[in-house]
C-alpha positions as semicolon CSV with decimal commas, in nm:
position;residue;x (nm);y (nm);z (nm)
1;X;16,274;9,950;1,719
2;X;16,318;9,915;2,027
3;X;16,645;9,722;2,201
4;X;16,518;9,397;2,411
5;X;16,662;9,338;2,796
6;X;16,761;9,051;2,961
7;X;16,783;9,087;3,339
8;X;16,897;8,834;3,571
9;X;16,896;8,841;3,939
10;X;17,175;8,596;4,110
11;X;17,148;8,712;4,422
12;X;16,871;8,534;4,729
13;X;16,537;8,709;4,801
14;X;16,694;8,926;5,119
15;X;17,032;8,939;5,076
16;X;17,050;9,304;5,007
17;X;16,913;9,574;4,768
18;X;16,984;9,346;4,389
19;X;16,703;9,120;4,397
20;X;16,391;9,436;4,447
21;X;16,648;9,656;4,175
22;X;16,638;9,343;3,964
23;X;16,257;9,394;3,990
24;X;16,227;9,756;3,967
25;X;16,446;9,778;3,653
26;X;16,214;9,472;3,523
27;X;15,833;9,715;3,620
28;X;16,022;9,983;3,473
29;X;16,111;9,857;3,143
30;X;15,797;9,662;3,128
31;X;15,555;9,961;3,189
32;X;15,741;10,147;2,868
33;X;15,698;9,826;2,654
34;X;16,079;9,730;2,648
35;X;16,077;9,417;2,513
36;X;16,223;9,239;2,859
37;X;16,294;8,822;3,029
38;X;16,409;8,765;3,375
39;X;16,686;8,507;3,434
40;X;16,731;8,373;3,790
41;X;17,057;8,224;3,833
42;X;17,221;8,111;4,092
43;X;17,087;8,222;4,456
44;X;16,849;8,439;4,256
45;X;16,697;8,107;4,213
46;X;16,520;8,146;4,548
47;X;16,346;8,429;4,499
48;X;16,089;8,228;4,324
49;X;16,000;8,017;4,605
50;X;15,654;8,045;4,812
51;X;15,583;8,154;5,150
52;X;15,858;8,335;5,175
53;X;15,889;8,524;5,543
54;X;16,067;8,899;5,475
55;X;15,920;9,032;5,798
56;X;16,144;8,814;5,999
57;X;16,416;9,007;5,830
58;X;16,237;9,323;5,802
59;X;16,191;9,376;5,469
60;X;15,886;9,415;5,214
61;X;15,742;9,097;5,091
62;X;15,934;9,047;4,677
63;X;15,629;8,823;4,605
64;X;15,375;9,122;4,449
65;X;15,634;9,272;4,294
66;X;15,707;8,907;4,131
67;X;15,325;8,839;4,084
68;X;15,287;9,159;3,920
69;X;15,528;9,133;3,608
70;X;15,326;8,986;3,385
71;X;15,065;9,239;3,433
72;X;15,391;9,496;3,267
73;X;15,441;9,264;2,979
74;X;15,721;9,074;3,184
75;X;15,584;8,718;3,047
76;X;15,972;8,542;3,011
77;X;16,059;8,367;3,316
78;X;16,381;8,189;3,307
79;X;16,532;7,981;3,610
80;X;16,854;7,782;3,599
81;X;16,800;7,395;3,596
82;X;17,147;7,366;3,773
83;X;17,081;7,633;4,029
84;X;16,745;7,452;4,132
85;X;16,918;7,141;4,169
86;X;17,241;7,252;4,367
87;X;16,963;7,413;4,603
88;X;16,768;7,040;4,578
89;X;16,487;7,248;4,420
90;X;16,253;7,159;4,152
91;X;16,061;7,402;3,910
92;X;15,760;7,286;4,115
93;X;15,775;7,413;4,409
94;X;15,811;7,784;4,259
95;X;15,583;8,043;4,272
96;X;15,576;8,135;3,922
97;X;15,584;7,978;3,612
98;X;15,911;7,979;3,521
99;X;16,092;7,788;3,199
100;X;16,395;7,551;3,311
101;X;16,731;7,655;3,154
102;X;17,031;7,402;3,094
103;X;17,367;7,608;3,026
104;X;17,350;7,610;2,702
105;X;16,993;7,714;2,716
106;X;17,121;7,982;2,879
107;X;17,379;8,099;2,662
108;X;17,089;8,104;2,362
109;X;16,892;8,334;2,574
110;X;17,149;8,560;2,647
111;X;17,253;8,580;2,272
112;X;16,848;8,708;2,205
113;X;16,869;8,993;2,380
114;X;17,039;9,348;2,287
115;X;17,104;9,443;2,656
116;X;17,207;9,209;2,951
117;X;17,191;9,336;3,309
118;X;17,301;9,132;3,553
119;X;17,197;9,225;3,938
């Protein structure tokens, strides 16, 4: 059987190489049918946002890489209720569908999976 992930990504969208690694481990794992979730915690949280400008930064846009994890069996997208508050966020104004996590929601999804990677 094979072990189940848990990656989350804590740091923002452009604030060096963890958030696309976070991704690419994610495609990766997803395209050999790893059982995998995302968690975004923290400034991770703000990868999820829309209309998000990486060109003024020059970098490539995160938001097809994001778009395309369902399509590699990433369906489990976790954000941190506390994270999108502290940021004066709400789950709607994300991008993606993403489930709302208290702490010790958090915790229970962390004890699911086999391996945790945190980026």
């Amino acid at each position: 059987m094979a072990k189940s992930m848990l990656i989350i990504s804590r740091q923002a969208p452009w604030s060096g190489p963890g958030p696309r690694e976070a991704l690419d481990i994610a495609l990766a794992g997803g395209a050999f049918d790893l059982p995998l979730a995302m968690l975004f915690l923290d400034d991770g949280a703000l990868q999820l946002l829309p209309a998000q400008q990486p060109a003024a930064v020059q970098q490539k846009n995160l938001g097809a890489n994001l778009q395309a994890l369902p399509m590699f069996g990433v369906d489990e997208l976790f954000v941190c209720a506390s994270s999108l508050a502290e940021r004066g966020l709400s789950d709607t104004a994300l991008a993606l569908d993403a489930q709302m996590l208290d702490d010790a929601g958090i915790k229970a999804l962390i004890d699911r999976f086999d391996i945790v990677v945190t980026i």
